[in-house]
C-alpha positions in Angstrom: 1.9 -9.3 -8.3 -0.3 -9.0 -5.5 0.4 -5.8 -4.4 -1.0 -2.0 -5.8 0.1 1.4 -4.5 -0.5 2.2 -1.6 -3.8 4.5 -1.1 -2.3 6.2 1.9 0.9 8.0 0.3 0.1 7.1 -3.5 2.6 4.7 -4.2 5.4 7.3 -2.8 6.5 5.6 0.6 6.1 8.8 2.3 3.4 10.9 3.8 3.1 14.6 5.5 4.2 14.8 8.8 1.5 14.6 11.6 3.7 16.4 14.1 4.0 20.0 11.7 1.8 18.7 9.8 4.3 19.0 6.5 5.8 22.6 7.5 9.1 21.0 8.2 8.4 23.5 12.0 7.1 23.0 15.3 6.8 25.8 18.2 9.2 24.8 21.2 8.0 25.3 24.7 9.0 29.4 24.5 6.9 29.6 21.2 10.0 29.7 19.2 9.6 28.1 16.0 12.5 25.2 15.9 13.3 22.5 13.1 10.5 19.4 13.5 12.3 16.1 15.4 9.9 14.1 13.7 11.0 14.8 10.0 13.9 16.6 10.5 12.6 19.7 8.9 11.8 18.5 5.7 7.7 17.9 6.1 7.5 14.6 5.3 7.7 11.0 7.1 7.1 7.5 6.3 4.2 6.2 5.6 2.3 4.5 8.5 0.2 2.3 6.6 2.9 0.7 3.7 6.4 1.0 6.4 7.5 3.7 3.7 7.5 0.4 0.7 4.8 2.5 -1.8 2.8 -0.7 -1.6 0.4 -2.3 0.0 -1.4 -5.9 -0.5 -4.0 -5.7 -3.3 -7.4 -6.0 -1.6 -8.9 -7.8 -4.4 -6.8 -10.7 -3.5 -5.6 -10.4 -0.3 -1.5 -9.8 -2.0 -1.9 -13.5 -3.6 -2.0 -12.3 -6.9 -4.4 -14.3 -7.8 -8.2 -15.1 -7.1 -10.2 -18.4 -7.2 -11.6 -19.2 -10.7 -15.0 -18.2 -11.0 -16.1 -21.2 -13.9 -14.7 -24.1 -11.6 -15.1 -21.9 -8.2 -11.3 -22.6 -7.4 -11.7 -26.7 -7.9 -9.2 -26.6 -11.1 -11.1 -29.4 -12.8 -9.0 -30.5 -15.9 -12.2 -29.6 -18.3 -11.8 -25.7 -16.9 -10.0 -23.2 -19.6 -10.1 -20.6 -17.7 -8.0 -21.9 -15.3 -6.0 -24.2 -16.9 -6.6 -26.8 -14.1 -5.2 -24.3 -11.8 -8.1 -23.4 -9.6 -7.0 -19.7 -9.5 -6.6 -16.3 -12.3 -4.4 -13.6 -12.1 -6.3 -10.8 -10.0 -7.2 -8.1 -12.5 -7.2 -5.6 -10.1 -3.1 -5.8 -9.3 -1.9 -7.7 -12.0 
């Protein structure tokens, strides 16, 4: 597939926010406590690192899904089973 959960927010899309850092409450200038702008009160944004998608591109194989064969070395000779002639395997990391 070429992608994996991401390892920022777990696979979740979200993450806690920075600016109350997940209290869903920030101080206003008078030291009241207010509702956060950032998250609308609730704690949590989206993730900085996946957009809020859960997923990120497998680092084992750079989101391709696949890798290079290592018993040809990505040349996909016709002799090569392992590849099929292909010159690339599913990446076992994200598959």
């Amino acid at each position: 597939s070429g992608k994996e959960d991401c390892n920022r927010c777990s696979g979740y899309g979200e993450q806690e926010c920075t600016n109350c850092d997940g209290r869903g409450n920030v101080d206003d200038e008078e030291g009241d406590e207010i509702e956060c702008p950032d998250c609308d009160g609730n704690g949590r944004i989206e993730c900085s690192k996946c957009d809020g998608d859960g997923n990120e591109d497998c680092y084992n194989c750079d989101g391709k899904g696949r890798n290079d064969c290592s018993y040809c070395d990505g040349d996909g000779d016709r002799e090569c089973y392992s590849c099929e002639g292909d010159g690339n395997v599913e990446c076992p990391e994200c598959q």
